[in-house]
Each structure stands twice: as structure tokens, then as C-alpha cells.
mmCIF file of the N, C-alpha and C atoms, coordinates in Angstrom:
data_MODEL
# 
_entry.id   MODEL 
# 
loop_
_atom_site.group_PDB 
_atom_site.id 
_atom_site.type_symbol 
_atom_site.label_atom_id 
_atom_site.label_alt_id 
_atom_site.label_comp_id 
_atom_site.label_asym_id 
_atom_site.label_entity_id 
_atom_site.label_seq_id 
_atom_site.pdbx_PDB_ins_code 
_atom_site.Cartn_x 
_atom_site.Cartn_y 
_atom_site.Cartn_z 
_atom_site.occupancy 
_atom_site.B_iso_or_equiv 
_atom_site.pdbx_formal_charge 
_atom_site.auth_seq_id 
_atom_site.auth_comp_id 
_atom_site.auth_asym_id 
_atom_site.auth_atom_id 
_atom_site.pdbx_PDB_model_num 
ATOM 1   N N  . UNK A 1 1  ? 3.677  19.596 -145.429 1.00 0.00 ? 1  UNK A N  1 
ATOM 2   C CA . UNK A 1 1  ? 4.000  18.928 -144.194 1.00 0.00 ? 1  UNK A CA 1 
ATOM 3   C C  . UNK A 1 1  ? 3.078  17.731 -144.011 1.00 0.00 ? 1  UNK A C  1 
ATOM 4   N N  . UNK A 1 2  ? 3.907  16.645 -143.609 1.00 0.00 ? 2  UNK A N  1 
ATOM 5   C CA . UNK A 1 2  ? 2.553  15.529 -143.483 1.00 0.00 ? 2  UNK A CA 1 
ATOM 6   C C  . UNK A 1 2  ? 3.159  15.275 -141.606 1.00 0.00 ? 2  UNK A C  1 
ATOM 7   N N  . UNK A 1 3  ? 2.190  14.202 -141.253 1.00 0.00 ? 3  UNK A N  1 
ATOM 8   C CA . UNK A 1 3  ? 2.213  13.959 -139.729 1.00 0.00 ? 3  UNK A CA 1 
ATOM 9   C C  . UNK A 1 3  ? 1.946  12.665 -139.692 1.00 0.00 ? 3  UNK A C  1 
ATOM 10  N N  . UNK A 1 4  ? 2.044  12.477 -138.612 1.00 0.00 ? 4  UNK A N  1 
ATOM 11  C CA . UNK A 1 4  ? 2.053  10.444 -138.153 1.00 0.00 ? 4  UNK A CA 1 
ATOM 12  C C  . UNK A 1 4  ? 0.681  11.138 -136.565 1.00 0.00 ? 4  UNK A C  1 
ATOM 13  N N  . UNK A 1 5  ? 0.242  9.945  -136.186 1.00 0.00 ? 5  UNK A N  1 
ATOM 14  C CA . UNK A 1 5  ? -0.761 9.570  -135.213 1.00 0.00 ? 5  UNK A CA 1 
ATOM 15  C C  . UNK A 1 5  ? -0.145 10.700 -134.100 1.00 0.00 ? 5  UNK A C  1 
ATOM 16  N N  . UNK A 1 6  ? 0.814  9.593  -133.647 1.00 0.00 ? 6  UNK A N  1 
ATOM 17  C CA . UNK A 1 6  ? 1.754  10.177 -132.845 1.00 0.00 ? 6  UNK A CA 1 
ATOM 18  C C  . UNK A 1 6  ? 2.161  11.907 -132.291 1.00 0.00 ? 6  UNK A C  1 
ATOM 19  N N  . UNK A 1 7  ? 1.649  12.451 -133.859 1.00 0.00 ? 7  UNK A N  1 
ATOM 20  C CA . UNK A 1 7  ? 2.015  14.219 -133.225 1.00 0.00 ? 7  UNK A CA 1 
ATOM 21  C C  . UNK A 1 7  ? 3.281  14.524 -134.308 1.00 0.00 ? 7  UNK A C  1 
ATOM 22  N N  . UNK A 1 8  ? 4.290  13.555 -135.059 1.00 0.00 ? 8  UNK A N  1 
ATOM 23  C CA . UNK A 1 8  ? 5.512  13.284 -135.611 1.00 0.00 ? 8  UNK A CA 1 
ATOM 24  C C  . UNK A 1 8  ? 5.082  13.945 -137.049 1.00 0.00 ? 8  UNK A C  1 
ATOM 25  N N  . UNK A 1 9  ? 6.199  15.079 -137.400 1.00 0.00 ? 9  UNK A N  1 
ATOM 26  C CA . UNK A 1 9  ? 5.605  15.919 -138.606 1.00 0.00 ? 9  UNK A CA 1 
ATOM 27  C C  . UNK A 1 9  ? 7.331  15.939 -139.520 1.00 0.00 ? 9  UNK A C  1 
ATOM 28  N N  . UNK A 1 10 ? 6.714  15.349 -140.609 1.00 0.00 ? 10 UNK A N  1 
ATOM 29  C CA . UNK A 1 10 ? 7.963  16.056 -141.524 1.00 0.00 ? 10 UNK A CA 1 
ATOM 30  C C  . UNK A 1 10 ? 7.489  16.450 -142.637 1.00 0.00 ? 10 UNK A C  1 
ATOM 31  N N  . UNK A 1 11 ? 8.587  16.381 -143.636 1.00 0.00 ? 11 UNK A N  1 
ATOM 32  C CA . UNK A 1 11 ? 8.701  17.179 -145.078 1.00 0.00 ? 11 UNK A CA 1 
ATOM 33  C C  . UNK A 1 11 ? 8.057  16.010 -145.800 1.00 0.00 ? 11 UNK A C  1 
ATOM 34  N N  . UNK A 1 12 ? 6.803  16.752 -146.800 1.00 0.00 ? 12 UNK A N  1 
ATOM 35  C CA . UNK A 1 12 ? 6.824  15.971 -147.832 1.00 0.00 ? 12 UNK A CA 1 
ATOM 36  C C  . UNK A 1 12 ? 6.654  15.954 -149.018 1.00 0.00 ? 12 UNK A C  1 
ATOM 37  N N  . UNK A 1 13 ? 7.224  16.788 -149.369 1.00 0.00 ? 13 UNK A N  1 
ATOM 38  C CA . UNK A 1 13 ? 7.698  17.581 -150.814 1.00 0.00 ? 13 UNK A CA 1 
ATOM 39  C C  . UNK A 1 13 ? 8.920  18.768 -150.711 1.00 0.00 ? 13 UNK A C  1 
ATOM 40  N N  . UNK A 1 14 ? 9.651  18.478 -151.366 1.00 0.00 ? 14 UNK A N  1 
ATOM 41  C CA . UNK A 1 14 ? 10.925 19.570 -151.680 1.00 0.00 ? 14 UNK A CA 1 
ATOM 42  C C  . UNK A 1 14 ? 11.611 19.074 -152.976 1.00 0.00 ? 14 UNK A C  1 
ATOM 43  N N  . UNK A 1 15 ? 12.272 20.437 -153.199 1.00 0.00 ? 15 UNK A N  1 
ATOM 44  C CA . UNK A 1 15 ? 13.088 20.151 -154.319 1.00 0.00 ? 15 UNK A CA 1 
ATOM 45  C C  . UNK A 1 15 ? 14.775 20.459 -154.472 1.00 0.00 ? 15 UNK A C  1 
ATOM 46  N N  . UNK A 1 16 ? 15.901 19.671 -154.616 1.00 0.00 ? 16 UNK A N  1 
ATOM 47  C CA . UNK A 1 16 ? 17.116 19.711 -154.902 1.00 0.00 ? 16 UNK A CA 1 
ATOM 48  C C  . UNK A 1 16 ? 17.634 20.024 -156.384 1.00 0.00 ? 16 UNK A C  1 
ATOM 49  N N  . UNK A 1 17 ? 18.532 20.611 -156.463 1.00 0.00 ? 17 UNK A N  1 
ATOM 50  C CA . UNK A 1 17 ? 19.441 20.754 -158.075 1.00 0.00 ? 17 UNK A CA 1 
ATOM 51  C C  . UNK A 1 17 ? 20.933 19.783 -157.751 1.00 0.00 ? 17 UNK A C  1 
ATOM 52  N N  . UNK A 1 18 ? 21.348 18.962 -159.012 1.00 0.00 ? 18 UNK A N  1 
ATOM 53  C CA . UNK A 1 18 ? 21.926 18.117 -159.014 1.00 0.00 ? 18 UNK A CA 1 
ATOM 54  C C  . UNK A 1 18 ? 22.910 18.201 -159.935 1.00 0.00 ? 18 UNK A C  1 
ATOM 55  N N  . UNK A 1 19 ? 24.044 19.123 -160.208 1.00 0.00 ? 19 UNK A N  1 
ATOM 56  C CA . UNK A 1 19 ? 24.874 19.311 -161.390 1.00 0.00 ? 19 UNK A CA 1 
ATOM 57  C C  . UNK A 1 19 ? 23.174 20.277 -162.069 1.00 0.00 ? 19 UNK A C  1 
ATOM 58  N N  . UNK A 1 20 ? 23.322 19.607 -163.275 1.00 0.00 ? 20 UNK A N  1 
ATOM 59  C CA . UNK A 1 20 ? 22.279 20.491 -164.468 1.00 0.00 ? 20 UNK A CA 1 
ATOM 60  C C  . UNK A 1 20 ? 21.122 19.907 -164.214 1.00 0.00 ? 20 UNK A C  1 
ATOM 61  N N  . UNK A 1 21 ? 20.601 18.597 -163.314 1.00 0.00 ? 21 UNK A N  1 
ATOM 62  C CA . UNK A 1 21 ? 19.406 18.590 -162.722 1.00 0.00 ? 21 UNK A CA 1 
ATOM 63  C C  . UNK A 1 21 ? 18.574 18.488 -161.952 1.00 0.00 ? 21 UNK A C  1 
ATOM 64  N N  . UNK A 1 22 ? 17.224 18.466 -161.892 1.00 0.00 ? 22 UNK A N  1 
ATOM 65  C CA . UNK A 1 22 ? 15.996 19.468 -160.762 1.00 0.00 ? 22 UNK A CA 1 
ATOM 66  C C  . UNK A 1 22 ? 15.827 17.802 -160.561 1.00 0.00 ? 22 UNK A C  1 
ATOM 67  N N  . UNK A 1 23 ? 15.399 17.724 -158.774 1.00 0.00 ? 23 UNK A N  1 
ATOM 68  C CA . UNK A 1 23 ? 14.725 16.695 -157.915 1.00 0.00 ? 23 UNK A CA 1 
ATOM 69  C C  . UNK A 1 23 ? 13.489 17.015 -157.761 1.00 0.00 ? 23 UNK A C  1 
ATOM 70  N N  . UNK A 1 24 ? 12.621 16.088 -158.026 1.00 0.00 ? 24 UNK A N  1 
ATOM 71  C CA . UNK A 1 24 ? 11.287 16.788 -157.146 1.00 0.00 ? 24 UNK A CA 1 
ATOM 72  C C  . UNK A 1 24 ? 10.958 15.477 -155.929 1.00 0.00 ? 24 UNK A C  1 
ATOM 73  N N  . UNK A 1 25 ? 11.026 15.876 -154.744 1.00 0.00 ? 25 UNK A N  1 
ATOM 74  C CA . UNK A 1 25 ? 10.851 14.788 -153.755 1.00 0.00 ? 25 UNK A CA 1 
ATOM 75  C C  . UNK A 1 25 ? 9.048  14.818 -153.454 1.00 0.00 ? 25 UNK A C  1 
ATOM 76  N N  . UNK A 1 26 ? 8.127  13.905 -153.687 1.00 0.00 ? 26 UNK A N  1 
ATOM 77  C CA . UNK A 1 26 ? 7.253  14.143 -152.853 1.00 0.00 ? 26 UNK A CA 1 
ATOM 78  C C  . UNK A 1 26 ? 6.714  13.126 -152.395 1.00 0.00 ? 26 UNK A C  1 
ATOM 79  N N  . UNK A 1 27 ? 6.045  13.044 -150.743 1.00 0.00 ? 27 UNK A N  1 
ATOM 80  C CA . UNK A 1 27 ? 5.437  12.243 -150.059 1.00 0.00 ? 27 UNK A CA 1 
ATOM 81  C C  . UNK A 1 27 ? 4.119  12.007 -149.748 1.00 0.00 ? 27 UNK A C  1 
ATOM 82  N N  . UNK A 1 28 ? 2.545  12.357 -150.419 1.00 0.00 ? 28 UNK A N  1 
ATOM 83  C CA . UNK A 1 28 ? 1.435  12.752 -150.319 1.00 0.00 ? 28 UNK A CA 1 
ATOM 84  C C  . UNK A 1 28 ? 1.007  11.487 -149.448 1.00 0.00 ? 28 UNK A C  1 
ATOM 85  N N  . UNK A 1 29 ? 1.228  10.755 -148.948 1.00 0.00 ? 29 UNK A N  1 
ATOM 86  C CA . UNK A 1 29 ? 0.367  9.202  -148.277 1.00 0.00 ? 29 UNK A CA 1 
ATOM 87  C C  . UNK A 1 29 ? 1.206  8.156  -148.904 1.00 0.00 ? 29 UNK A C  1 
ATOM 88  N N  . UNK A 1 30 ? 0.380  7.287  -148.101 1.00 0.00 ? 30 UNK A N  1 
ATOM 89  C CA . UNK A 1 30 ? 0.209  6.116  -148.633 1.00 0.00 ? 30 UNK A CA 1 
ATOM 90  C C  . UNK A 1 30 ? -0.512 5.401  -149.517 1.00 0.00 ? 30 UNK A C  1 
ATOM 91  N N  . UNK A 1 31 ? 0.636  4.243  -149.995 1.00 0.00 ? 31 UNK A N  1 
ATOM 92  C CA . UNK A 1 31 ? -0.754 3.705  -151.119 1.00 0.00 ? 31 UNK A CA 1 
ATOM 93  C C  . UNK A 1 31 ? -2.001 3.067  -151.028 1.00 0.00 ? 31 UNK A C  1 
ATOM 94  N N  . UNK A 1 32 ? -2.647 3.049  -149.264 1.00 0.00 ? 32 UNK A N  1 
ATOM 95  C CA . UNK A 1 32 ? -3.427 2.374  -149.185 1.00 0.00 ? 32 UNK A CA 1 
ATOM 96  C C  . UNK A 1 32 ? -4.757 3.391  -148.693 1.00 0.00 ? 32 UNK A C  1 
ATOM 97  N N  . UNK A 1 33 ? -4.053 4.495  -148.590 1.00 0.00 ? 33 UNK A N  1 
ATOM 98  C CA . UNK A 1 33 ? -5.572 5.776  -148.697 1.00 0.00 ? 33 UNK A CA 1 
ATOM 99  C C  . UNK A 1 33 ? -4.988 6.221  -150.631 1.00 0.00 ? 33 UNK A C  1 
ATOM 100 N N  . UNK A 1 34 ? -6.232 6.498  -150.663 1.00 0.00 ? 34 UNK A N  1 
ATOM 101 C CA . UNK A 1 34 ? -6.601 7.189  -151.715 1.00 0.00 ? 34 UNK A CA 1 
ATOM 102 C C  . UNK A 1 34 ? -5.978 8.492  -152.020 1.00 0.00 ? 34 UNK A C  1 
ATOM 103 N N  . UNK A 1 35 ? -4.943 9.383  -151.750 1.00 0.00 ? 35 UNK A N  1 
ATOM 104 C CA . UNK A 1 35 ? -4.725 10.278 -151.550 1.00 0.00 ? 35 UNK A CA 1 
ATOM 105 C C  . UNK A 1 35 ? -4.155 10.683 -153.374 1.00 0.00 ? 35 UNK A C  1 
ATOM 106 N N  . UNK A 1 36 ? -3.667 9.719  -153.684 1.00 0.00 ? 36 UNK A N  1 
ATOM 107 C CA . UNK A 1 36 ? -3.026 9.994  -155.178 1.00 0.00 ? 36 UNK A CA 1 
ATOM 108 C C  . UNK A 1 36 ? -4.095 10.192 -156.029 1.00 0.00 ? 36 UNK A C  1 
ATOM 109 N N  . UNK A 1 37 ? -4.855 10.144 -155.661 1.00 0.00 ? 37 UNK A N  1 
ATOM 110 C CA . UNK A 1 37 ? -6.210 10.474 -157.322 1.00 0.00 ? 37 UNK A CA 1 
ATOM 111 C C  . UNK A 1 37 ? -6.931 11.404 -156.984 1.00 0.00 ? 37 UNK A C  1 
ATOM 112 N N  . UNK A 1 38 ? -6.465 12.201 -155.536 1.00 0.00 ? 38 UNK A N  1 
ATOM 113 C CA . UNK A 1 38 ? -6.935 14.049 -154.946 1.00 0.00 ? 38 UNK A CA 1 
ATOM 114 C C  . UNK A 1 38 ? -6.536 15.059 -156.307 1.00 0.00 ? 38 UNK A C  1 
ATOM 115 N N  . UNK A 1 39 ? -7.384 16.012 -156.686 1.00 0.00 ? 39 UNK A N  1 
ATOM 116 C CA . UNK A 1 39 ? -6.828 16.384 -157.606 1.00 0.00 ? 39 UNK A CA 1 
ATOM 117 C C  . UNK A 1 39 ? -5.656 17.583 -157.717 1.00 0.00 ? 39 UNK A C  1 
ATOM 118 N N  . UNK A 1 40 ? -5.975 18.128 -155.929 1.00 0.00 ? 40 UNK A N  1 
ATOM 119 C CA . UNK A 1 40 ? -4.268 18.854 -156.145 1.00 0.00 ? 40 UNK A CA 1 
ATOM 120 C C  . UNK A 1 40 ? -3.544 18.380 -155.998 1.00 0.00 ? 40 UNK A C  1 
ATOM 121 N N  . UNK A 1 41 ? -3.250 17.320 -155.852 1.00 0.00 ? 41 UNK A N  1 
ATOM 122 C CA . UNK A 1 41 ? -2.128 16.255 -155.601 1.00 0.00 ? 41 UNK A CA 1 
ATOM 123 C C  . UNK A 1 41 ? -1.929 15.539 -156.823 1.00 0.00 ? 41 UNK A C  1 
ATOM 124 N N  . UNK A 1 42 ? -3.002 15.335 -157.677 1.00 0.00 ? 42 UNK A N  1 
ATOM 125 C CA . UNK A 1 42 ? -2.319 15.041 -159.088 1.00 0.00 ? 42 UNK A CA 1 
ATOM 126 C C  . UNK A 1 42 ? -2.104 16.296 -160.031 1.00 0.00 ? 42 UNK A C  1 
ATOM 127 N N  . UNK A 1 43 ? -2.426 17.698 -159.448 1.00 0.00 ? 43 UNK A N  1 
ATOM 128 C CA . UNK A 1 43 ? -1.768 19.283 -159.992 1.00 0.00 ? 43 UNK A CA 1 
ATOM 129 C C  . UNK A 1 43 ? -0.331 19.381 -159.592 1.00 0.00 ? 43 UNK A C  1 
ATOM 130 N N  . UNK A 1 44 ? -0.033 19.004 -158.001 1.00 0.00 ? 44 UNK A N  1 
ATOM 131 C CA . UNK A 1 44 ? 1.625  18.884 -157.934 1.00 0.00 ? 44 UNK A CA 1 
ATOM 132 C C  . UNK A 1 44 ? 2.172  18.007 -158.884 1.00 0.00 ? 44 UNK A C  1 
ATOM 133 N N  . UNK A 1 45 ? 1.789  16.978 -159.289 1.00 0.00 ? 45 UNK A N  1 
ATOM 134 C CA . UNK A 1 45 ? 2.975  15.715 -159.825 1.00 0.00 ? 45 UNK A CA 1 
ATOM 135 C C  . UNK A 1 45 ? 2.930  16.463 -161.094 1.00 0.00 ? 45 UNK A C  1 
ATOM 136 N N  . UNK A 1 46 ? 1.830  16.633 -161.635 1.00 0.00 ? 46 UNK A N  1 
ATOM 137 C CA . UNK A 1 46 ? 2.254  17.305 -163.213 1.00 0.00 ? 46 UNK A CA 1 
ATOM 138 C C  . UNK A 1 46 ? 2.916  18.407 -163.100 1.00 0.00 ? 46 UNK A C  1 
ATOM 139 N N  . UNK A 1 47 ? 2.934  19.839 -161.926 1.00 0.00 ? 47 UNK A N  1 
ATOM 140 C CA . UNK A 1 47 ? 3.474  20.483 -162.057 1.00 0.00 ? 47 UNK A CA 1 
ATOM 141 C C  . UNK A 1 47 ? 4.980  20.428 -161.582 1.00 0.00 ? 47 UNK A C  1 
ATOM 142 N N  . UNK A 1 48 ? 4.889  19.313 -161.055 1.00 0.00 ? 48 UNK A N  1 
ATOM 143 C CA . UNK A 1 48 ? 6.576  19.164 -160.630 1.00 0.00 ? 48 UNK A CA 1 
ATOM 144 C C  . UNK A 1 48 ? 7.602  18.111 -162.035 1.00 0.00 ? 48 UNK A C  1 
ATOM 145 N N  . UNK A 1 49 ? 6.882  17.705 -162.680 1.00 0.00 ? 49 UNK A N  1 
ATOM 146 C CA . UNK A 1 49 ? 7.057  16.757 -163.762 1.00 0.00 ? 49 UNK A CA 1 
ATOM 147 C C  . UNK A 1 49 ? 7.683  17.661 -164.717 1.00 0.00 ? 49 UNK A C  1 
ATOM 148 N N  . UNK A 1 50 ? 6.695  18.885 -165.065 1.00 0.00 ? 50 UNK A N  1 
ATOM 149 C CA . UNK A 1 50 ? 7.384  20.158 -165.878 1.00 0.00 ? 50 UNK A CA 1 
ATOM 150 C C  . UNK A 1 50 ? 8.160  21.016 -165.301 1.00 0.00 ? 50 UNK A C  1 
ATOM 151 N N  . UNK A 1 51 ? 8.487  21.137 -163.986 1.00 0.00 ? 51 UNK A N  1 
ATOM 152 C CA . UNK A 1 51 ? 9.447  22.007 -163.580 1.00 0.00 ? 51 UNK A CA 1 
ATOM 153 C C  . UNK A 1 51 ? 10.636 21.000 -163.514 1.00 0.00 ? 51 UNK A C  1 
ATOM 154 N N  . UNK A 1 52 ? 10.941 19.644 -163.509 1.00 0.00 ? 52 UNK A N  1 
ATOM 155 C CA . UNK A 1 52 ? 12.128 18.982 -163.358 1.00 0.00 ? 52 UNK A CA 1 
ATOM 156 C C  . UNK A 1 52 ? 12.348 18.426 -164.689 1.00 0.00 ? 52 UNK A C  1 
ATOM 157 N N  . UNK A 1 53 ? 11.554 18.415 -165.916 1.00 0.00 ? 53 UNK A N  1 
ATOM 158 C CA . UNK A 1 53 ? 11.764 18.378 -167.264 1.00 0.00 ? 53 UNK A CA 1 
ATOM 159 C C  . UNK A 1 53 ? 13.456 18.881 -167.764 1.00 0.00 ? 53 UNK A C  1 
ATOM 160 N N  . UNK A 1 54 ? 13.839 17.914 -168.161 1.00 0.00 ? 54 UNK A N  1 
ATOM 161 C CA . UNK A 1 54 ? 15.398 18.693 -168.783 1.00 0.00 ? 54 UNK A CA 1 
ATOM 162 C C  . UNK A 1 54 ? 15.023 20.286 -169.723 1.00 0.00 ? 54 UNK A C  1 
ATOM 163 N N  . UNK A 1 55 ? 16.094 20.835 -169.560 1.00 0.00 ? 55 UNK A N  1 
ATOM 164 C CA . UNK A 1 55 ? 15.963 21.870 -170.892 1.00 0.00 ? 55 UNK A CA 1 
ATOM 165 C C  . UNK A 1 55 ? 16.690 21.464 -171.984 1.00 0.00 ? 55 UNK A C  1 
ATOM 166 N N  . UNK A 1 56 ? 16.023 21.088 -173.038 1.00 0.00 ? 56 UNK A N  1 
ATOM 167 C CA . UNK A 1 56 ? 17.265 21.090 -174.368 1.00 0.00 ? 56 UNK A CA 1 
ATOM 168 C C  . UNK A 1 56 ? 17.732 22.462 -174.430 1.00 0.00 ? 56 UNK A C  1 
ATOM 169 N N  . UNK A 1 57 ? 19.045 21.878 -174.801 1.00 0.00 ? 57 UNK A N  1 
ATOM 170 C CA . UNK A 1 57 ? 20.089 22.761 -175.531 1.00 0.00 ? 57 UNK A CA 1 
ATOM 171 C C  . UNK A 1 57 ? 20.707 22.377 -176.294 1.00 0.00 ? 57 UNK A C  1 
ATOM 172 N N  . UNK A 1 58 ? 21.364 22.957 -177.478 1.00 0.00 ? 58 UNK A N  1 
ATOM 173 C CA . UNK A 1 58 ? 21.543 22.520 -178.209 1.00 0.00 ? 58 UNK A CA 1 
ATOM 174 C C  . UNK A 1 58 ? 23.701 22.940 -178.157 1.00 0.00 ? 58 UNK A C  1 
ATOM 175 N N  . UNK A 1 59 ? 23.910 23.235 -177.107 1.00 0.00 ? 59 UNK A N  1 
ATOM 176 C CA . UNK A 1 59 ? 25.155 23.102 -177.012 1.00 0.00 ? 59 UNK A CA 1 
ATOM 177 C C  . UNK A 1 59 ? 25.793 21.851 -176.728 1.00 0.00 ? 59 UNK A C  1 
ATOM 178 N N  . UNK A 1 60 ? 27.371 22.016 -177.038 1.00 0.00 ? 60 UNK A N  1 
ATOM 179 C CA . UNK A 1 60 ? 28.392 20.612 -176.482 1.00 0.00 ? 60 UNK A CA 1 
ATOM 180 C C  . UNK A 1 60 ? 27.427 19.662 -175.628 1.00 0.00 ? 60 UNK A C  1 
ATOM 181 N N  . UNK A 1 61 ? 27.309 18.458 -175.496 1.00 0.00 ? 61 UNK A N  1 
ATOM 182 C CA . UNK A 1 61 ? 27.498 17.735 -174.126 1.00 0.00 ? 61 UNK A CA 1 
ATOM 183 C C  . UNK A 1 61 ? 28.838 17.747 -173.771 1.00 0.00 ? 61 UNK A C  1 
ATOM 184 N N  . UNK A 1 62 ? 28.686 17.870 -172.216 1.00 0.00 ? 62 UNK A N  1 
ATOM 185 C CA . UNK A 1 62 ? 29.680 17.908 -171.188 1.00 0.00 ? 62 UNK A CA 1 
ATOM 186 C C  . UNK A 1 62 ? 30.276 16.592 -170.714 1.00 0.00 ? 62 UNK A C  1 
ATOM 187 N N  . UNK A 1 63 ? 29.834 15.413 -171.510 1.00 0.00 ? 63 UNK A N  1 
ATOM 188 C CA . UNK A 1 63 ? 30.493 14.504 -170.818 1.00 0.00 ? 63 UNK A CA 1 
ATOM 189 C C  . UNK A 1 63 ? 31.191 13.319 -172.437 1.00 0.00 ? 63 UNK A C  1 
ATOM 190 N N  . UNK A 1 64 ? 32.214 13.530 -172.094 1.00 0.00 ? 64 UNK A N  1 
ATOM 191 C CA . UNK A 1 64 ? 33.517 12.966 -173.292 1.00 0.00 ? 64 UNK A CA 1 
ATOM 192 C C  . UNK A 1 64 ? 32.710 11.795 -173.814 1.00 0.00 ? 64 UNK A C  1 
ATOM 193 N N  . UNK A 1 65 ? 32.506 10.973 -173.052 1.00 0.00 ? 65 UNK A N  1 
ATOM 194 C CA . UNK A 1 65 ? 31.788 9.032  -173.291 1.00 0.00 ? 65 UNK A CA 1 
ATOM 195 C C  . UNK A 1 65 ? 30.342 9.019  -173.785 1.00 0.00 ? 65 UNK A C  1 
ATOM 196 N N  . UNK A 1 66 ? 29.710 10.097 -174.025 1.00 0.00 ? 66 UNK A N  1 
ATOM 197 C CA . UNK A 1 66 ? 28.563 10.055 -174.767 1.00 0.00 ? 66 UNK A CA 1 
ATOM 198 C C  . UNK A 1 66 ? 28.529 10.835 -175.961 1.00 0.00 ? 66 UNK A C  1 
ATOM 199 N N  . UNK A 1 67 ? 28.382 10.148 -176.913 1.00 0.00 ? 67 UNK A N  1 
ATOM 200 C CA . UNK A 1 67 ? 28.211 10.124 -178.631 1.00 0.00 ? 67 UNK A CA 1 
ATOM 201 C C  . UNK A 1 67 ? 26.443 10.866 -178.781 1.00 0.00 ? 67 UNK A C  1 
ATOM 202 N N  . UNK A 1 68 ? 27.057 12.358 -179.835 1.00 0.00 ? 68 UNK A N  1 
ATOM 203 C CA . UNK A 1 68 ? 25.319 12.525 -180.036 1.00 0.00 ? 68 UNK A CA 1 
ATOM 204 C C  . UNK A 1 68 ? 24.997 11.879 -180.853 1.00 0.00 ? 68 UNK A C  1 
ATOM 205 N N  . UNK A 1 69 ? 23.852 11.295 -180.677 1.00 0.00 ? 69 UNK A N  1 
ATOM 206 C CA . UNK A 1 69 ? 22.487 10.750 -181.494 1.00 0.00 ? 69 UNK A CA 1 
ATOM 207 C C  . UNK A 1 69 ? 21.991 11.947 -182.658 1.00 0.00 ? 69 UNK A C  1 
ATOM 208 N N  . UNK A 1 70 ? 22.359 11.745 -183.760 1.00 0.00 ? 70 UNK A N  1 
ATOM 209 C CA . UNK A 1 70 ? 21.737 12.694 -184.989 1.00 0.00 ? 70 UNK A CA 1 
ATOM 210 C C  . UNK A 1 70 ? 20.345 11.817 -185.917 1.00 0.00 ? 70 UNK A C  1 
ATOM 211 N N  . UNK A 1 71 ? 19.090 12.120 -185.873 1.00 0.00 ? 71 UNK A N  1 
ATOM 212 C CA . UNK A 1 71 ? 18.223 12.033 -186.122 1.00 0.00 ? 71 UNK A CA 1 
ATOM 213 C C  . UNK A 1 71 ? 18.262 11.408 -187.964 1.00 0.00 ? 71 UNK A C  1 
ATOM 214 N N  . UNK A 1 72 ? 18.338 10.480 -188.640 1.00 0.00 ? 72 UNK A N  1 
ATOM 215 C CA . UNK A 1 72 ? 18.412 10.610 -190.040 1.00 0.00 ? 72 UNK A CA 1 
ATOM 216 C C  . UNK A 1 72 ? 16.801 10.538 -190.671 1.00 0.00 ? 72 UNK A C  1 
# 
């Protein structure tokens, strides 16, 4: 939860699924406090980085207009 002066509180981190992928929303500050180089706050971004990571699979793609890429 973050807050404004004012008393005004919202969300500032959540996460959505999108078809086959993960959102990670987050709001820690602004860029003009220091708040991004806190170190649980750079433990969320990495841990939200690996939880919204695609999963390979190695089945079909689902979408007709994309050609797989085979490695030579």
C-alpha cells in the first residue's frame, strides 16, 4: 500500500494473468526519492521478474502467423 500527504492510499503492487501471461504491476515511489536502490524493493523486482518469466514449452505454438525459430 503506498499513500499521498493528503491521507490518499492505494495499490502498489499486484499481479494479473493475461491469456498464458503473468503481470507484475509495481509502484514503490518516485524517481526522485531513493526508494529503488532499498534492498527489499530491489528483492520484489527480481522476485517478480522470475515469477512473470515465460515457461518454455516445448509444445505447438498457438498462434498460426508465427514460424518456429530452429536453432542451427
Amino acid at each position: 500500500m503506498g499513500w499521498y500527504e493528503g491521507g490518499e492510499v492505494f495499490r502498489t503492487g499486484c499481479t494479473f494473468h493475461r491469456g498464458n501471461g503473468r503481470i507484475f504491476y509495481f509502484q514503490p515511489g518516485h524517481e526522485t526519492f531513493p526508494i529503488f536502490y532499498n534492498e527489499n524493493v530491489q528483492t520484489i523486482i527480481k522476485n517478480a521478474v522470475r515469477w512473470a518469466a515465460p515457461v518454455r514449452r516445448d509444445a505447438e505454438l498457438a498462434c498460426p502467423n508465427v514460424k518456429r525459430v530452429h536453432n542451427v
